[in-house]
ZAMARGU-4260 file (C-alpha; in steps of 0.2 Angstrom, whole numbers, plus 5000, padded with zeros to 4 digits):
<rodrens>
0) 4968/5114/4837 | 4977/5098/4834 | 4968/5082/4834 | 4981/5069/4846 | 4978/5049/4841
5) 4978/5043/4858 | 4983/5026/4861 | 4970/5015/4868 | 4979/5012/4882 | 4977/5031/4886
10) 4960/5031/4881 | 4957/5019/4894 | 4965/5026/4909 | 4955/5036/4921 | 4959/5045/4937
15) 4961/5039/4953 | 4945/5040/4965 | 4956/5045/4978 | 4967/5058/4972 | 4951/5066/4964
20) 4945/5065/4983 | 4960/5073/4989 | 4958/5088/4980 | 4939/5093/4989 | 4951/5088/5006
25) 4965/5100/5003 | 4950/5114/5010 | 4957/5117/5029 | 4937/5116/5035 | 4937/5097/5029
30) 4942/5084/5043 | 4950/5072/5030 | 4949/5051/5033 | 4952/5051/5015 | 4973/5050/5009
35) 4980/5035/5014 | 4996/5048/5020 | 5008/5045/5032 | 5008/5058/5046 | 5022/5073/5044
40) 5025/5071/5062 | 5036/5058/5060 | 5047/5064/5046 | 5065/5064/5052 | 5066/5085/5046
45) 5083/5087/5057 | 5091/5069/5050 | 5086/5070/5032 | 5095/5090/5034 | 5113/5084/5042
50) 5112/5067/5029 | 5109/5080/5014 | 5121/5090/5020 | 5137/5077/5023 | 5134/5068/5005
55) 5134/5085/4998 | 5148/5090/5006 | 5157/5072/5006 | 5154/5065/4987 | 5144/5081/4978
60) 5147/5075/4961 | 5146/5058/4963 | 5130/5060/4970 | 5123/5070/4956 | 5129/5059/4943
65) 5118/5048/4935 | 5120/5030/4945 | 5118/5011/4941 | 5101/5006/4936 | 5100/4994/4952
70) 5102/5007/4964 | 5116/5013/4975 | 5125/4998/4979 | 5128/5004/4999 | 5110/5005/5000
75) 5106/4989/4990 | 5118/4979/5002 | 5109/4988/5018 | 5094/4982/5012 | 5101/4963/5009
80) 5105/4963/5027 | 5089/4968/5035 | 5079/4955/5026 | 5089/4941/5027 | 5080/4933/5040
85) 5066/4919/5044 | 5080/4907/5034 | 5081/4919/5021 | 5098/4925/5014 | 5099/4941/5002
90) 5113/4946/4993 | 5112/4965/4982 | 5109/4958/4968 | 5093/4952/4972 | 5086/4969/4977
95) 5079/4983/4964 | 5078/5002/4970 | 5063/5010/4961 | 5056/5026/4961 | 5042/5022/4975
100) 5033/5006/4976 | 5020/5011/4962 | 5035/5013/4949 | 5039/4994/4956 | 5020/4989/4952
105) 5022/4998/4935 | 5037/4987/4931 | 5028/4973/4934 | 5014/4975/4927 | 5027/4978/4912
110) 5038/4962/4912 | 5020/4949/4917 | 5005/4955/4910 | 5000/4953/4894 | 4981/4959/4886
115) 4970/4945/4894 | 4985/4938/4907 | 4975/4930/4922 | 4980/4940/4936 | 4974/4937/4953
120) 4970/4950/4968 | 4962/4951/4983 | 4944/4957/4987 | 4945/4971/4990 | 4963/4976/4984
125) 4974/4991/4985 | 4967/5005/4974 | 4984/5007/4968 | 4989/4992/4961 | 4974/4989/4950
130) 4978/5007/4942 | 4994/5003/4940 | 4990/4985/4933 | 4976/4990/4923 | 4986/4998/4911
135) 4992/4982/4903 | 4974/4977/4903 | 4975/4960/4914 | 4958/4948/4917 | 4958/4950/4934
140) 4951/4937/4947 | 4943/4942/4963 | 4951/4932/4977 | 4937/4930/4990 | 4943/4937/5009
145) 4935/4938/5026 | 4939/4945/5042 | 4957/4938/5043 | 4961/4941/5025 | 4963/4933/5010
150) 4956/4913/5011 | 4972/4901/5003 | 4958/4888/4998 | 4948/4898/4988 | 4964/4898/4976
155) 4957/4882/4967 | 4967/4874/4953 | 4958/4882/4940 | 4961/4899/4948 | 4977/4897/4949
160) 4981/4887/4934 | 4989/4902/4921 | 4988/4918/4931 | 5002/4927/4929 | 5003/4932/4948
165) 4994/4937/4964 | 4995/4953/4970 | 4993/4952/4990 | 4996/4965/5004 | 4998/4951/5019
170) 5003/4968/5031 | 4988/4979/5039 | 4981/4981/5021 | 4976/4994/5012 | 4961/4996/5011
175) 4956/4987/5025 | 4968/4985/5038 | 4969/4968/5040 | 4984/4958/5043 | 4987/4939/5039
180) 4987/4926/5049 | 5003/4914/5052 | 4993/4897/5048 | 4985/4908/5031 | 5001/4913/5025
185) 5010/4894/5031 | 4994/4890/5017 | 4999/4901/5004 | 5017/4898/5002 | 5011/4879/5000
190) 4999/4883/4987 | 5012/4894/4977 | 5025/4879/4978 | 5012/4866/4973 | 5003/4875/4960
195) 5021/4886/4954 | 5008/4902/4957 | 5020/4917/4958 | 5015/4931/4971 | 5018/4948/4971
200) 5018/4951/4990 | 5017/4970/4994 | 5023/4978/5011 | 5024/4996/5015 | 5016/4995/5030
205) 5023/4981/5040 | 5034/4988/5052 | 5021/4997/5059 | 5014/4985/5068 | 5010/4993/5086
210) 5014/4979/5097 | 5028/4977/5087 | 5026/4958/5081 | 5032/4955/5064 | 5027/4939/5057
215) 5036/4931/5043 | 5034/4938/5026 | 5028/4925/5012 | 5046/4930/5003 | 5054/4919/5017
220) 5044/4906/5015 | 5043/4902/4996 | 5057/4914/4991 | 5057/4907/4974 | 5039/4912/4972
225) 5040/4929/4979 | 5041/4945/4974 | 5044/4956/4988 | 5040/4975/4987 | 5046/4988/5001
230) 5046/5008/5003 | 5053/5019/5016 | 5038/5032/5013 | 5029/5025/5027 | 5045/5023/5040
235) 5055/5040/5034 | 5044/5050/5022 | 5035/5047/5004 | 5043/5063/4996 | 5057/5054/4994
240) 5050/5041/4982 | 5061/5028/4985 | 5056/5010/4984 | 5063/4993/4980 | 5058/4975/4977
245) 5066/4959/4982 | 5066/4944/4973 | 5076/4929/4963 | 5090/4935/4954 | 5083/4931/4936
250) 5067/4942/4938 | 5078/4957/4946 | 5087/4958/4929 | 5072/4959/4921 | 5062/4973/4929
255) 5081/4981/4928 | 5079/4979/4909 | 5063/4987/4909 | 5068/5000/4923 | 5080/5005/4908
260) 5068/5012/4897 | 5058/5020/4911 | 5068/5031/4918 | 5087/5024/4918 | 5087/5025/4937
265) 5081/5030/4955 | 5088/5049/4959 | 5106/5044/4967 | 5105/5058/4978 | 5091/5053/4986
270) 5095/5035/4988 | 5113/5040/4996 | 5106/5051/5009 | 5093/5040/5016 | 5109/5028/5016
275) 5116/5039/5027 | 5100/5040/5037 | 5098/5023/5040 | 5114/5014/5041 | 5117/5015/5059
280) 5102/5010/5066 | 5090/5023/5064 | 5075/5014/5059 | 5076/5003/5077 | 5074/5019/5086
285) 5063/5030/5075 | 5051/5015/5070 | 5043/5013/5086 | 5039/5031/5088 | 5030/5030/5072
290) 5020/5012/5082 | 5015/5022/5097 | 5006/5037/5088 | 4998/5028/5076 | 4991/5014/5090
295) 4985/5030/5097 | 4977/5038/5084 | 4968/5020/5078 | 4961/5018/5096 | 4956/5037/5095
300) 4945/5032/5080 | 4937/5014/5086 | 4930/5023/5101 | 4923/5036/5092 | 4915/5023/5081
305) 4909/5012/5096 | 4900/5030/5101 | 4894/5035/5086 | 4889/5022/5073 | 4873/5012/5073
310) 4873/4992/5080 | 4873/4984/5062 | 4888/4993/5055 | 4905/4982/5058 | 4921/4988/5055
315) 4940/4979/5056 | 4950/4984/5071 | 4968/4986/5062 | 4985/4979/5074 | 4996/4989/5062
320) 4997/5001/5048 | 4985/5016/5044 | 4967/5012/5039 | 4950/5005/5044 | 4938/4997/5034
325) 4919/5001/5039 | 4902/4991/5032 | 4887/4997/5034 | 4872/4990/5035 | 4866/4982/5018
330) 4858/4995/5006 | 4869/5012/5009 | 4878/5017/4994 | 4893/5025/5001 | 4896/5036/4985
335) 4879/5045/4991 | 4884/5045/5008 | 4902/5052/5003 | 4894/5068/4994 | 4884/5072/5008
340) 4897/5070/5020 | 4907/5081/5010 | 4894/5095/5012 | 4896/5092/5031 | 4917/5095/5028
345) 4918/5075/5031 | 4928/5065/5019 | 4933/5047/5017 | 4936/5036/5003 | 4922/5023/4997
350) 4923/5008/4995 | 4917/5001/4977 | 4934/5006/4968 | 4945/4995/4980 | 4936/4980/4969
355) 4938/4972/4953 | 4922/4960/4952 | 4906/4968/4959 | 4908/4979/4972 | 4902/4980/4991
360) 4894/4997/4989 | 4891/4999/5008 | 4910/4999/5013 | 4922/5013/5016 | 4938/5016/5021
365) 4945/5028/5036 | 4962/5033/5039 | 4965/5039/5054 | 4985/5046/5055 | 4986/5061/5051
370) 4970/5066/5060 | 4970/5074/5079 | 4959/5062/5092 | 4948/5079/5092 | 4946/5079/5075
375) 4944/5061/5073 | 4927/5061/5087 | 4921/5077/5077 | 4922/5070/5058 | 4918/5049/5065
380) 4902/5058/5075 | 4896/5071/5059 | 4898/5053/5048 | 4885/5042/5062 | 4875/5055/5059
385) 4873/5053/5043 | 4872/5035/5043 | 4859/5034/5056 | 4849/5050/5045 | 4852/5037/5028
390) 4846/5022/5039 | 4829/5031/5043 | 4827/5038/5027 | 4829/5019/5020 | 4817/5014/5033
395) 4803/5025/5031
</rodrens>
């Protein structure tokens, strides 16, 4: 057999702790906390079927064709539109379509980070994202958070000074659910215009807010130090892949350039039927429907935890978006824990890979979306069960 020379940048890479999860999940026994997916329930089947079927009918080879590198300029504009707001005014050429929102991580992680590049990100952070980043092999700094998120004033001047960027998820983040405050992200933005710290500010999940409260993105309020990241997988459906990112016209080109040599561009067909999905409005409808089953489902679950897990263990109690973020008392390894609650056809996601400096091995995270309440008081009461059976054992 042939003896392939690896690069070192493949040597390196290893599997995601998630996806390897999924695969013990995808046994219909298992009552799955685990994928951070979006329910099926709200994919808009009957939509996405008349859209495919009019661009296919109305511009078939244009739509097979390859396309501009930018993205379909219809769709580009559509997108201008709904985020000039909050002051901010968009034109198309400040947006990118990519291929989903971890092709726009890739990209960026092309045109920033050098071997050794300083590069900032929350604690914990999106499993994704330091994958994705990774590659380029950064020197990451942990950015301490607490219950209300990332803390502005522990971006120090000699933190900040030479990173190439922060990666932050301001929206219900993944992994812990947690949402900004307005004074925290007034804090950041200052910061970024003081120090010139650039920000990747990533947001797939922030239209799904239940009470239906957005609060200002950090684009709007340092535009010129923001790079913005959206997806529609979360508000129409991830098979799509479809993603973009906003930001100054200057660094647009250049992820365009490096978008170039990854795949020339985002499949047109796609892009121009979720055009036709969205341009009349049909996120402002469909949107809230998305809102009132996932406040139901995230309710669902925190009672089952008030039930069912011991006094000591804390968890976030999430306003928006898909996850919660569970501590348990000090000295649970939740890797352990995950094994045996696998063997009970329990599975979530722990916490230790969500971190780049040294991990808080007693965390997990729970999503709760795609999970019937039923299921959600069965799996949440199996796991107390084994928390409290791991907090005796530690105890005797």
């Amino acid at each position: 057999m042939h003896d392939w020379q690896y690069s070192e940048r493949a040597r390196n890479l290893t599997s995601s702790a998630i996806r390897e999860i999924l695969k013990v999940t995808e046994r219909p026994e298992v009552i799955s906390f685990a994928g951070g997916l979006p329910s099926p329930a709200t994919f808009p089947v009957a939509q996405m079927r008349a859209a495919a079927e009019h661009v296919l009918t109305e511009s078939p080879q244009a739509a097979l064709q390859y396309s501009p590198t930018e993205g379909f300029a219809p769709l580009r504009e559509w997108i201008a539109k709904r985020y000039s707001r909050d002051g901010l005014t968009l034109v198309p050429e400040n947006i990118l379509i990519t291929t989903g929102s971890q092709q726009g991580l890739d990209l960026i992680g092309k045109i920033f980070v050098d071997e050794g590049s300083r590069v900032l990100v929350e604690a914990p952070s999106y499993l994704g994202a330091l994958q994705s980043f990774s590659l380029f092999a950064p020197a990451y700094v942990p950015v301490p958070t607490d219950d209300q998120g990332l803390l502005p004033e522990a971006l120090t001047p000699e933190i900040v000074n030479g990173a190439r960027f922060l990666y932050a998820m301001p929206n219900f983040q993944n992994p812990t659910g947690r949402r900004l405050s307005m004074a925290r992200r007034e804090a950041l933005a200052a910061v970024a215009k003081r120090a010139g710290l650039a920000i990747i500010e990533d947001d797939p999940y922030g239209e799904l807010d239940y009470e239906g409260q957005r609060l200002p993105s950090l684009m709007s309020l340092a535009p010129d130090h923001v790079l913005y990241m959206g997806s529609f997988s979360k508000v129409l459906a991830p098979g799509l892949r479809l993603g973009f990112i906003i930001g100054p016209q200057a660094v647009i080109a250049k992820l365009v350039q490096a978008k170039q040599a990854a795949d020339l561009h985002t499949p047109g067909l796609t892009q121009r039927i979720v055009y036709e999905v969205v341009k009349d409005g049909f996120l402002d409808t469909h949107i809230p429907s998305i809102r009132k089953l996932y406040a139901a489902q995230a309710k669902a679950m925190l009672a089952s935890l008030a039930r069912h897990m011991p006094a000591d263990a804390t968890w976030t109690t999430p306003a928006g978006g898909m996850f919660i973020w569970l501590t348990l008392p000090a000295g649970i390894d939740t890797m352990q824990l995950l094994d045996k609650a696998i063997a009970q056809n329990v599975a979530f996601v722990p916490g230790a890979p969500f971190y780049v400096g040294t991990p808080q091995s007693n965390t997990l995270r729970l999503s709760f979306v795609t999970v019937p309440p039923e299921k959600i008081e069965a799996g949440v009461a199996r796991l107390g069960a084994l928390v409290a059976e791991a907090l005796t054992r530690r105890a005797a």
